[in-house]
VMD Tcl script that builds the backbone (N, CA, C; Angstrom):
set m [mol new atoms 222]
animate dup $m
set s [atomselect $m all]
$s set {name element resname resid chain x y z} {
  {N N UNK 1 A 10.766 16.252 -6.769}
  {CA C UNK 1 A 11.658 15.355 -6.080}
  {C C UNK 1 A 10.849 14.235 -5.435}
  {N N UNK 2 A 11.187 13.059 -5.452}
  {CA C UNK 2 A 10.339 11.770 -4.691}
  {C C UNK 2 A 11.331 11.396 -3.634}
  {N N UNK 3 A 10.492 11.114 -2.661}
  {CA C UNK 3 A 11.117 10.612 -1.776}
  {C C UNK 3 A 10.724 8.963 -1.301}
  {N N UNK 4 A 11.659 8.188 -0.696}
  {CA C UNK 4 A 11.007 7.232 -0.786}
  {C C UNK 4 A 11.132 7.072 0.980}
  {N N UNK 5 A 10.273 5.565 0.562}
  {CA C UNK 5 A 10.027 5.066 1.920}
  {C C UNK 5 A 10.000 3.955 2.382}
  {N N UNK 6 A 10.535 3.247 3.327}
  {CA C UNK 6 A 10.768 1.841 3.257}
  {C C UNK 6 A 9.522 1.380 4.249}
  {N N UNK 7 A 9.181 0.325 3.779}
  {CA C UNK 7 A 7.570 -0.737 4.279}
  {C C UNK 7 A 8.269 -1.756 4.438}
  {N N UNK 8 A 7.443 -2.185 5.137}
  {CA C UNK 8 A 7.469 -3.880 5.341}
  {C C UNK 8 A 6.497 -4.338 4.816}
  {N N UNK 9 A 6.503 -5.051 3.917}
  {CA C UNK 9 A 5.124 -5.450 3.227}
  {C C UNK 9 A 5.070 -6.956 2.858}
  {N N UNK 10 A 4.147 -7.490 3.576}
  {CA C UNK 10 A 3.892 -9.090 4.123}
  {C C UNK 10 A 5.213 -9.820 4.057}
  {N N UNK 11 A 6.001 -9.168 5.335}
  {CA C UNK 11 A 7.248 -9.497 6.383}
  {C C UNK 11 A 8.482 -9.156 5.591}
  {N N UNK 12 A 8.220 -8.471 4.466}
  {CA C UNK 12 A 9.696 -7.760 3.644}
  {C C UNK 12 A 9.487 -6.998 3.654}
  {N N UNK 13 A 10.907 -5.869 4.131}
  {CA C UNK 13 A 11.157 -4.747 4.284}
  {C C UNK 13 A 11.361 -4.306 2.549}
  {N N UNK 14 A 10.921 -3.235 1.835}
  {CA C UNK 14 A 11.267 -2.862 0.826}
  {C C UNK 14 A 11.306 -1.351 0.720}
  {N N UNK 15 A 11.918 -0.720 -0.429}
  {CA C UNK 15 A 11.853 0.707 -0.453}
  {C C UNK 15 A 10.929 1.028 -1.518}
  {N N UNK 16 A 9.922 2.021 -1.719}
  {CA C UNK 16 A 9.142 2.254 -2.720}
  {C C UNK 16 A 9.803 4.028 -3.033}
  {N N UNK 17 A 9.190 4.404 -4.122}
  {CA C UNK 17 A 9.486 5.575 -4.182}
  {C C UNK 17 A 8.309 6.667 -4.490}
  {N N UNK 18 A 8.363 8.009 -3.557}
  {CA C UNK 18 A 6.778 8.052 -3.849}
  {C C UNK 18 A 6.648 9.461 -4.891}
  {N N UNK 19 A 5.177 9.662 -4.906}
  {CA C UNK 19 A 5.083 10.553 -5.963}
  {C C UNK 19 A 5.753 12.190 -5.718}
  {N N UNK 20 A 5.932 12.574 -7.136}
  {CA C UNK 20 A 6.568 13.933 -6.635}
  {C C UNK 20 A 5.704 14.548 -6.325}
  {N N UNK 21 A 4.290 14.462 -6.288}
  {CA C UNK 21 A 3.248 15.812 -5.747}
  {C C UNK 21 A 3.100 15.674 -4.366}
  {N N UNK 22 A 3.345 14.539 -3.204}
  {CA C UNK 22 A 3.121 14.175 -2.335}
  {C C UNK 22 A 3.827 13.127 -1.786}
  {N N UNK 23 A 2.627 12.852 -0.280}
  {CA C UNK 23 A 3.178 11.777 0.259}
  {C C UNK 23 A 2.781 10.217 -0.699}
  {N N UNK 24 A 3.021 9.561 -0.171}
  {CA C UNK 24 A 2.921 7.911 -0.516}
  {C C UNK 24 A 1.402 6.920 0.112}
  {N N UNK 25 A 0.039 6.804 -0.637}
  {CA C UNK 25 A -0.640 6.690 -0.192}
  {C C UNK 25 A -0.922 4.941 -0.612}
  {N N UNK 26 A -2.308 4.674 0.421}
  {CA C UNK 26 A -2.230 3.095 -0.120}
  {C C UNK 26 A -2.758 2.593 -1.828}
  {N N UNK 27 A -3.041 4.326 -1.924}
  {CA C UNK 27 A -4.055 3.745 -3.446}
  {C C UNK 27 A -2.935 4.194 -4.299}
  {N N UNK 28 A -1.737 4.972 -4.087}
  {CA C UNK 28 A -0.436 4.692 -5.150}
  {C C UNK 28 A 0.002 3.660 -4.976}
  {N N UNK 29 A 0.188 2.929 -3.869}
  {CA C UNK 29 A 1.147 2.124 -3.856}
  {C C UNK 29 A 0.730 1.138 -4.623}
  {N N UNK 30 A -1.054 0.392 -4.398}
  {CA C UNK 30 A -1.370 -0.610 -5.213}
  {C C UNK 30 A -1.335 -0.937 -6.812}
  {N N UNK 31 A -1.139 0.990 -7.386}
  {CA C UNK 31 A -0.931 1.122 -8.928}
  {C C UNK 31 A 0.625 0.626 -8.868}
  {N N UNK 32 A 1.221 1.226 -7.944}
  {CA C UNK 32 A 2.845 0.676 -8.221}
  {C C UNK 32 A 2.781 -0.451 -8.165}
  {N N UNK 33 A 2.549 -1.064 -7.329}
  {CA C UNK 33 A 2.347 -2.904 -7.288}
  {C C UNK 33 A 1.302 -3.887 -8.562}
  {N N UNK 34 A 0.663 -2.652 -9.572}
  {CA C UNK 34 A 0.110 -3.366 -10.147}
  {C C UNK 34 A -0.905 -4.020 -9.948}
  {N N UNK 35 A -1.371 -3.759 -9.052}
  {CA C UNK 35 A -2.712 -4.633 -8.171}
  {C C UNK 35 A -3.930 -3.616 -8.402}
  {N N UNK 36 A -4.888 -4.526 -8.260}
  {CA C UNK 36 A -6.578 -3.771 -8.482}
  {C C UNK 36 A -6.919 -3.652 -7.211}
  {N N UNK 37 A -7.392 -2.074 -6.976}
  {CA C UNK 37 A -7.538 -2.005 -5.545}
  {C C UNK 37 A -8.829 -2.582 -5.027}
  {N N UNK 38 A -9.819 -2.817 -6.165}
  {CA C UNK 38 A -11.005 -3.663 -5.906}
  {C C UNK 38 A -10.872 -5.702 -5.451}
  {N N UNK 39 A -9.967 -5.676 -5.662}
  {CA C UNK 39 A -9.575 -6.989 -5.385}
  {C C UNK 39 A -8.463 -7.209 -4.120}
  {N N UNK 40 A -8.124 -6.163 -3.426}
  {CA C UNK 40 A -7.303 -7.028 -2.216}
  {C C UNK 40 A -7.440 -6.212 -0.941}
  {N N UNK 41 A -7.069 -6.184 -0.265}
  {CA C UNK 41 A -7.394 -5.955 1.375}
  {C C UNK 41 A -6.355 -5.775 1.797}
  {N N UNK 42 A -5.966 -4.655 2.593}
  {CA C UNK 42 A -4.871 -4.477 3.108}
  {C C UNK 42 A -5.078 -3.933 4.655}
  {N N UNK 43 A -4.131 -4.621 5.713}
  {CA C UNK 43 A -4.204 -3.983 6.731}
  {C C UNK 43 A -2.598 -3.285 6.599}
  {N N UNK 44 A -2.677 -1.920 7.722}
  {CA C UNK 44 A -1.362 -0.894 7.629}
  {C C UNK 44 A -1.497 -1.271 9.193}
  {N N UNK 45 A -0.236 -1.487 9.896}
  {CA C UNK 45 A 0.466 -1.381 11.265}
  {C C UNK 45 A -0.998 -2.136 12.062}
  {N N UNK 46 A -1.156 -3.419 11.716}
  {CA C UNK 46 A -2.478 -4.544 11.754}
  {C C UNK 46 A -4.097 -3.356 12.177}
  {N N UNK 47 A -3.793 -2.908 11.387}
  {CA C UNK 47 A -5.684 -2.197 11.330}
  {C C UNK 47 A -5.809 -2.492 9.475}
  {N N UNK 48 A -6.957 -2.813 9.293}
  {CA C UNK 48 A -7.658 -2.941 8.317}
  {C C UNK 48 A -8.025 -1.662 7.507}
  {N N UNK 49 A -7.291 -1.373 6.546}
  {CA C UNK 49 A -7.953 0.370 5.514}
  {C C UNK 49 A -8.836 0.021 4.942}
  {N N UNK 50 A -10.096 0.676 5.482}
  {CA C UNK 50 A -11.229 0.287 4.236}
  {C C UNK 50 A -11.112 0.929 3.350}
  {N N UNK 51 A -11.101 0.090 2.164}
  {CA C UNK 51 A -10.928 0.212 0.434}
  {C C UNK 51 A -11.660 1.936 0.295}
  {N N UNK 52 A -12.681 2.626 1.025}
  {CA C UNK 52 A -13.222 3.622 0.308}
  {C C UNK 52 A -11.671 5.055 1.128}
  {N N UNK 53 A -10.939 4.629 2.234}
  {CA C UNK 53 A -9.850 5.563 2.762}
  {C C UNK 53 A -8.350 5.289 1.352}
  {N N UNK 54 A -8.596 4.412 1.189}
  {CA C UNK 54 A -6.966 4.035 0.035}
  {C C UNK 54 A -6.683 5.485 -0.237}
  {N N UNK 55 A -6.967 6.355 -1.106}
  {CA C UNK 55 A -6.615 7.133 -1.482}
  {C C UNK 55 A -6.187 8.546 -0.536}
  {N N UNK 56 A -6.405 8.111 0.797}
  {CA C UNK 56 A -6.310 9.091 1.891}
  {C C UNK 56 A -5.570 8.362 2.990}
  {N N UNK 57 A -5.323 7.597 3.009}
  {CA C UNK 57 A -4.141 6.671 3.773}
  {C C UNK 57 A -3.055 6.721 3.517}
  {N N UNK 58 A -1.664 8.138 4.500}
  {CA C UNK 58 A -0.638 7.910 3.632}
  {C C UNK 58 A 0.254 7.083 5.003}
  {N N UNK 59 A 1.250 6.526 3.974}
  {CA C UNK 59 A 2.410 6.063 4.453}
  {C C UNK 59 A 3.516 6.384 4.690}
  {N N UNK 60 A 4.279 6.157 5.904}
  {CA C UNK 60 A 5.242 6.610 6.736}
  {C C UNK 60 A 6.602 5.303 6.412}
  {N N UNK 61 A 7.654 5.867 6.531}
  {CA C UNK 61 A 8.574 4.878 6.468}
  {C C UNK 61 A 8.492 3.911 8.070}
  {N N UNK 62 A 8.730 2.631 7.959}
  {CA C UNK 62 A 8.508 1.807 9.294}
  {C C UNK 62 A 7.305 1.122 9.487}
  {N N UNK 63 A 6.021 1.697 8.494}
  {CA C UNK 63 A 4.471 0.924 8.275}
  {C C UNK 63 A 4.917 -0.129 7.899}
  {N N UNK 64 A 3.945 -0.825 8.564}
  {CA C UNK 64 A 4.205 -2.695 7.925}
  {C C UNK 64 A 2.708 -2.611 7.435}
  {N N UNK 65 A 2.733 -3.311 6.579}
  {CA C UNK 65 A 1.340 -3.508 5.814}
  {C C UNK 65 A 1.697 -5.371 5.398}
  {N N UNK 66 A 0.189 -5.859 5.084}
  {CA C UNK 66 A -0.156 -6.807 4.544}
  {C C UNK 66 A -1.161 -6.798 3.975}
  {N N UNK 67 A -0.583 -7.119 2.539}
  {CA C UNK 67 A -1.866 -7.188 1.615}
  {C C UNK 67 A -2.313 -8.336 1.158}
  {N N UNK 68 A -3.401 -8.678 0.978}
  {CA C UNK 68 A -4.268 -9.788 1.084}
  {C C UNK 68 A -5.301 -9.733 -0.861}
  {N N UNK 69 A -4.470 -10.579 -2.032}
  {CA C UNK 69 A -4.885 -10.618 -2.793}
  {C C UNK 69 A -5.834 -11.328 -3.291}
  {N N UNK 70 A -7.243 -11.184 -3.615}
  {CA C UNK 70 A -8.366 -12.323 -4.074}
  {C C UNK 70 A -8.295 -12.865 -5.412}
  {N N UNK 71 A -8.306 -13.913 -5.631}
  {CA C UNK 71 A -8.352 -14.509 -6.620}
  {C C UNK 71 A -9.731 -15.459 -6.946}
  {N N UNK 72 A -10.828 -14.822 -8.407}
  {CA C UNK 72 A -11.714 -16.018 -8.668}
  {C C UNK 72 A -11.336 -16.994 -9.253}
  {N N UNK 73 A -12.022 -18.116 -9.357}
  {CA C UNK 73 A -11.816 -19.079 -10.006}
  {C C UNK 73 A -12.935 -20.236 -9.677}
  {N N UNK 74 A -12.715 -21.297 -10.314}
  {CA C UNK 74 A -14.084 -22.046 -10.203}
  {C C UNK 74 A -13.705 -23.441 -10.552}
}
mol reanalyze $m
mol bondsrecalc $m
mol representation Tube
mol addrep $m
């Protein structure tokens, strides 16, 4: 069964849905979003997750997060 959870994620409230083995962490969420977790930065409820916690950072319904995507170019 998944349960989901609603975020605010850079100032939109949305619902995600999380995995059936568990809770909802920052390093699922970035596969759900499609994003490389080597490329963006996220703070949860304004603290900064360092990239090596993602996978041990879970999420609660009411977390506001902002994620911060890098882009190279030249």
């Amino acid at each position: 069964m998944h349960s989901s959870v609603t975020l605010t994620l850079n100032g939109e409230s949305r619902v995600f849905e999380g995995p059936a083995d568990g809770p909802l962490s920052v390093s699922f969420l970035l596969v759900t979003l499609g994003l490389d977790t080597r490329k963006v930065a996220v703070e949860r409820n304004e603290e900064i997750v360092p990239r090596s916690r993602y996978a041990e950072t879970w999420l609660a319904s009411g977390d506001a997060l902002e994620i911060v995507h890098f882009i190279g170019g030249g």
